[in-house]
C-alpha positions in Angstrom: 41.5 -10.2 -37.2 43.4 -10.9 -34.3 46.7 -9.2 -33.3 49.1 -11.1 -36.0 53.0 -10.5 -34.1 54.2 -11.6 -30.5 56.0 -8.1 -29.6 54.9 -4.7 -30.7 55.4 -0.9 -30.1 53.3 2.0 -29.3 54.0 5.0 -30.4 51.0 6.5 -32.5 48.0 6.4 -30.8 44.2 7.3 -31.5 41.7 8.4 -29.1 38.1 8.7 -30.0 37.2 11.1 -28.3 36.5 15.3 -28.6 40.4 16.7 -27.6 41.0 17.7 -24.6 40.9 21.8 -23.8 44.5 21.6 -22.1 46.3 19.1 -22.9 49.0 19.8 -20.7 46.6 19.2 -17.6 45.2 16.2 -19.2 45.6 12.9 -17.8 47.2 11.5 -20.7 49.5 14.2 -20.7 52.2 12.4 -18.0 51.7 8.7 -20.3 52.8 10.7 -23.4 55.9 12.2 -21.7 56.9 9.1 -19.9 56.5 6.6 -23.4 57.5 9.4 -25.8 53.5 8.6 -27.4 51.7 10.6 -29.9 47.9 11.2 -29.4 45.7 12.1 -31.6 42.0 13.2 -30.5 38.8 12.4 -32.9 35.6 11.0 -31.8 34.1 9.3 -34.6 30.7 10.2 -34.5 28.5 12.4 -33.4 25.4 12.8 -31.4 21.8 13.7 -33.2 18.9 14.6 -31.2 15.8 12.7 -32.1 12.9 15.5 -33.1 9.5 15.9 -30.9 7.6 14.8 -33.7 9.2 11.3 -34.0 9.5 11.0 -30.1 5.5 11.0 -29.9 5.3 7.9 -32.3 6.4 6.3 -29.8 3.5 7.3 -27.7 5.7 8.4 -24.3 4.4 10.5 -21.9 7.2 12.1 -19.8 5.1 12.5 -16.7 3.5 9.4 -16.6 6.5 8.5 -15.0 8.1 8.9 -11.3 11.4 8.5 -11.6 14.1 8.9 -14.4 17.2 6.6 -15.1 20.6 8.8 -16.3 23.6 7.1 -17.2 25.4 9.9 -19.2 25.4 13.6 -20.3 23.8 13.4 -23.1 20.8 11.3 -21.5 20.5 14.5 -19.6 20.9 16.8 -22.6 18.5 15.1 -24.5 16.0 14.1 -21.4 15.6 17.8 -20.7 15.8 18.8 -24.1 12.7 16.8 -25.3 10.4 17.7 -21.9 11.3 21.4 -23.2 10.4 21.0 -26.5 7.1 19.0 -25.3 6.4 21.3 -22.7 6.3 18.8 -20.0 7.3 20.5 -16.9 9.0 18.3 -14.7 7.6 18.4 -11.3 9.8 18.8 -8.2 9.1 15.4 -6.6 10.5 13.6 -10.1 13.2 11.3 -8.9 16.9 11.1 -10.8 18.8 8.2 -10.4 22.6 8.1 -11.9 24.8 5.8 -12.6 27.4 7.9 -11.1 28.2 11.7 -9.3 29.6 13.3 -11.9 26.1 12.5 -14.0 24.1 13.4 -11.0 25.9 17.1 -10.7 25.7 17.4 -14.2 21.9 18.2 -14.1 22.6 21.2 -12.2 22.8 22.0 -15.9 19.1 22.4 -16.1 18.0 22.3 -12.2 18.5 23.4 -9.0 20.1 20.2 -7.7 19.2 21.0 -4.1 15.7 21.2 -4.6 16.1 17.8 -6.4 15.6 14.5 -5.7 18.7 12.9 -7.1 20.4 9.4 -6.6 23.7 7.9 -8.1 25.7 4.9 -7.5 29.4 5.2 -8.0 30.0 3.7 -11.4 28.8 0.7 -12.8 25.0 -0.9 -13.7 25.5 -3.4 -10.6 26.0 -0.1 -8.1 23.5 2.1 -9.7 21.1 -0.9 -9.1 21.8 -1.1 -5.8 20.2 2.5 -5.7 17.3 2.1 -8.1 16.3 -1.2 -5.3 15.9 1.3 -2.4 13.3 3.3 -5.2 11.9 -0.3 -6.7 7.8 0.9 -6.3 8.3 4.1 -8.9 7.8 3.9 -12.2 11.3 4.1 -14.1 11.9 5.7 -17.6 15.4 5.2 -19.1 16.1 8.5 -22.0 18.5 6.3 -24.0 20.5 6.5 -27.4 18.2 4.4 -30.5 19.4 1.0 -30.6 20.8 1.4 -27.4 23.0 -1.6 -26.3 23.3 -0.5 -22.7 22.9 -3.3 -19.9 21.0 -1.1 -17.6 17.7 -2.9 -19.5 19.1 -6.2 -18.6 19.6 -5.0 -15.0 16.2 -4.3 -14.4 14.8 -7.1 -15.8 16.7 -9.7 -13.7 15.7 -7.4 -11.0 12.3 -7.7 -12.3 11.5 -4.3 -12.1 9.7 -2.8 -15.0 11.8 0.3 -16.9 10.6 2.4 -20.6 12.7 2.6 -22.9 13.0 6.2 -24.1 15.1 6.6 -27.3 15.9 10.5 -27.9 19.1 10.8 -29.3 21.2 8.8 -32.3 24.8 8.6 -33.0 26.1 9.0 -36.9 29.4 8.3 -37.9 31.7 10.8 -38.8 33.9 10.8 -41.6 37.6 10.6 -41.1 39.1 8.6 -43.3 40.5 11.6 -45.3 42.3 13.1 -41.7 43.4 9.7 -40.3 46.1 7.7 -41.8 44.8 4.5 -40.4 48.1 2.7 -41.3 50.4 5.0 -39.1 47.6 4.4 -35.7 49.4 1.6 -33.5 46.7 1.7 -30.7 43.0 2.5 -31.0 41.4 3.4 -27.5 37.4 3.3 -28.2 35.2 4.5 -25.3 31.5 3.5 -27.5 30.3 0.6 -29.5 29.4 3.1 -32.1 32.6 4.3 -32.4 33.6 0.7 -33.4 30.4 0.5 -36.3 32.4 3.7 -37.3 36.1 2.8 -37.4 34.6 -0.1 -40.1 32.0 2.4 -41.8 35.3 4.9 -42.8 37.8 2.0 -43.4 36.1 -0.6 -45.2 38.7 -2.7 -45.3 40.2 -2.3 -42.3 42.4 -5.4 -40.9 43.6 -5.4 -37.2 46.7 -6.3 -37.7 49.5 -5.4 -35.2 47.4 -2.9 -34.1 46.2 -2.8 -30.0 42.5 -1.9 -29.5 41.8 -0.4 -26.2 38.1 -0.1 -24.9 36.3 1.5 -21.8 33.1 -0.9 -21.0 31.8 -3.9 -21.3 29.4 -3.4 -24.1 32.2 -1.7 -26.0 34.4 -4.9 -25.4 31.5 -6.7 -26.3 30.8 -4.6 -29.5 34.5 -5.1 -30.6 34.2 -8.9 -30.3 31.7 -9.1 -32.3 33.1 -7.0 -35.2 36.5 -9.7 -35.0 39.0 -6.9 -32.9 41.2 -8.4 -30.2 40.9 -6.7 -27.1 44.3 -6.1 -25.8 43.4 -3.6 -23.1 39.9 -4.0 -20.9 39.3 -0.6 -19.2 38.1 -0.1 -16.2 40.9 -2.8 -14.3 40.7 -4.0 -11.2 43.5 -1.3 -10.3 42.6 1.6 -12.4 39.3 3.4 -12.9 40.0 5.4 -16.2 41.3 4.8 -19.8 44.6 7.0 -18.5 45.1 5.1 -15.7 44.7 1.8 -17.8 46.8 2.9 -20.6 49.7 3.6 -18.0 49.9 0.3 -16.6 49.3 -1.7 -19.6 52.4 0.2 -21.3 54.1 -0.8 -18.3 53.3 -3.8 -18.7 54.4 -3.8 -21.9 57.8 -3.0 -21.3 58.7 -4.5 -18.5 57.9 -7.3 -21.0 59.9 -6.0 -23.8 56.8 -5.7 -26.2 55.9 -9.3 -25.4 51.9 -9.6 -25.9 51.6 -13.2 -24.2 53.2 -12.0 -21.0 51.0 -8.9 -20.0 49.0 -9.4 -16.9 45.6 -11.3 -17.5 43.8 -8.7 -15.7 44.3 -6.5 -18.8 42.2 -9.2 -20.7 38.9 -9.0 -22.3 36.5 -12.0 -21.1 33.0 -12.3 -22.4 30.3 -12.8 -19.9 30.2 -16.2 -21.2 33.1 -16.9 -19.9 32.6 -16.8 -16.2 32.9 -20.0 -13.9 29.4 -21.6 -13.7 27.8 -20.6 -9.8 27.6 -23.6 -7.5 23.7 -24.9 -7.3 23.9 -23.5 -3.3 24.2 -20.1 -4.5 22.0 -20.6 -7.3 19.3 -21.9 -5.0 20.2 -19.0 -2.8 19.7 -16.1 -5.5 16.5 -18.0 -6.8 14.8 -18.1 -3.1 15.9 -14.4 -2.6 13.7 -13.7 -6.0 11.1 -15.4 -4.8 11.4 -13.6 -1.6 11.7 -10.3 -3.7 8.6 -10.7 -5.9 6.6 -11.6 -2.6 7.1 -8.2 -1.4 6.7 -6.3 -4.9 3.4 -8.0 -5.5 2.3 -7.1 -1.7 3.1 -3.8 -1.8 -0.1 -0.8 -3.2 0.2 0.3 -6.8 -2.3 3.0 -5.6 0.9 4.6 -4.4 2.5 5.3 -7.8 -0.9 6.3 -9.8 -1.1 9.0 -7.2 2.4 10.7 -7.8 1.6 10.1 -11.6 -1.1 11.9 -11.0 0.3 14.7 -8.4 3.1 15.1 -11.3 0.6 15.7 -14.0 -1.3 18.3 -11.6 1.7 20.1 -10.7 2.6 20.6 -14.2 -0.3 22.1 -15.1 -1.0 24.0 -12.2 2.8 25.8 -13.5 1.5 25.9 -17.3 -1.6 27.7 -16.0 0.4 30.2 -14.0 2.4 31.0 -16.6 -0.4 31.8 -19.1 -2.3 33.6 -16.0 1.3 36.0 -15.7 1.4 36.4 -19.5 -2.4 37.9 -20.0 -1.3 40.1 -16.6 1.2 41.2 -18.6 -0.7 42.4 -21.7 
């Protein structure tokens, strides 16, 4: 399904994502005046919570856990959302950790963030890790989507550091085939792998073509492989931290090129994991005695520690639930 013609043109472009509320102070607003492009906004799914009832199947208690692993808005929604509708009430000394600022002051949402104990790293798995190793003796719980693809799982297992799974929300497709002339899109810009499951579940038949697909993250990139796109433009670059930003250069690109495909830069590229140059055996030998070293420490250090907070968490919580009732019969 790989982009079928040397040079192309971008005019008509698809974003899936929710419209921006002003446009004009968007980001993409200066790349649609500069390349004379049409945008048009629709994510193509949406976000289900996953009920209490279902979530206990899964046999999760919130507070047997000491720290909590956020890597988007709705993990937070949904994180909060389910300890409400549980009644779990999250004690003071639970730890966040983010996988970026904007997350971490989102949850001032549903907490005062001062009184908080909140982390971040700046944007990616590798950097949020980095974080989560200063915090390596808690006991980590990761709210994710169901049938999450996400890497941070991954991360903490080469770390070897043990993380739940917490599925509490799932994405659904929605359907757009009847608003979206497919044929008339010239560049697709997909920012989640589900978005991809949905661009095939509303166009059955759909055939790349001339078409550019766009992506933001790996897993995305990785998602689109495997459904037979071409990845024309790999966002975040190694100059440019949004899709905007991306999207300007690569047009740039694009026509300083006159519309030549084989000439943009490489660093526009999509490369599989796979495809990385095989590490030396030093550094390999390296990494595997700094493991060792690692595991060492972890198997050194008191589990005693951990079992206590669980246990201080669990305390508080019902130390609040029995104020509250306390306040309530006060009341009558």
């Amino acid at each position: 399904m790989g982009t079928s013609q040397k040079t192309c043109k971008v005019k008509n472009i698809l974003i899936s994502q929710p419209a921006p509320v002003d446009f004009e102070k968007s980001p993409y607003k200066p790349v649609s005046d500069k390349y004379g492009l049409k945008f048009t906004f629709k994510k193509l799914f949406q976000v289900e919570g996953i009920s209490a009832i279902e979530f206990r199947k899964n046999k999760i208690n919130l507070l047997d856990y000491t720290a909590v692993i956020l890597t988007s808005r709705n993990a937070v929604d949904h994180y909060f959302r389910m300890a409400k509708e549980m009644r779990a009430q999250i004690p003071i000394s639970m730890k966040f950790i983010c996988s970026s600022e904007s997350v971490a002051y989102y949850i001032q949402t549903y907490i005062q963030y001062r009184k908080r104990k909140i982390f971040f790293g700046k944007q990616t798995t590798e950097e949020m890790m980095e974080v989560v190793a200063k915090h390596k003796n808690e006991k980590f719980l990761f709210p994710c989507q169901e049938d999450s693809n996400s890497d941070v799982p991954a991360a903490f297992a080469k770390a070897k550091i043990p993380l739940k799974k917490a599925p509490m929300y799932r994405s659904v497709s929605v359907k757009v085939a009847k608003e979206i002339d497919i044929e008339k899109i010239d560049m697709i810009l997909m920012f989640s792998p589900m978005g991809i499951k949905s661009l095939f579940e509303n166009y059955p038949d759909f055939k790349q073509g001339k078409k550019l697909i766009g992506i933001y993250g790996h897993s995305v990139a990785d998602s689109a492989h495997q459904a037979g796109l071409t990845v024309n433009l790999a966002a975040p670059t190694p100059t440019s931290s949004s899709m905007a930003e991306a999207l300007g250069e690569f047009l740039a690109d694009l026509v300083k090129h006159g519309g030549d495909l084989s000439k943009i830069s490489p660093h526009f590229e999509y490369r599989p994991e796979g495809d990385s140059v095989p590490e030396p055996e030093s550094a390999k030998n390296k990494k595997k005695s700094s493991a060792t070293t690692q595991i060492q420490s972890r198997s050194s250090s008191p589990s005693k520690k951990i079992e206590n907070r669980v246990a201080a968490n669990k305390a508080a919580a019902l130390a609040v639930m029995a104020d509250k009732k306390s306040r309530s019969k006060a009341k009558k």
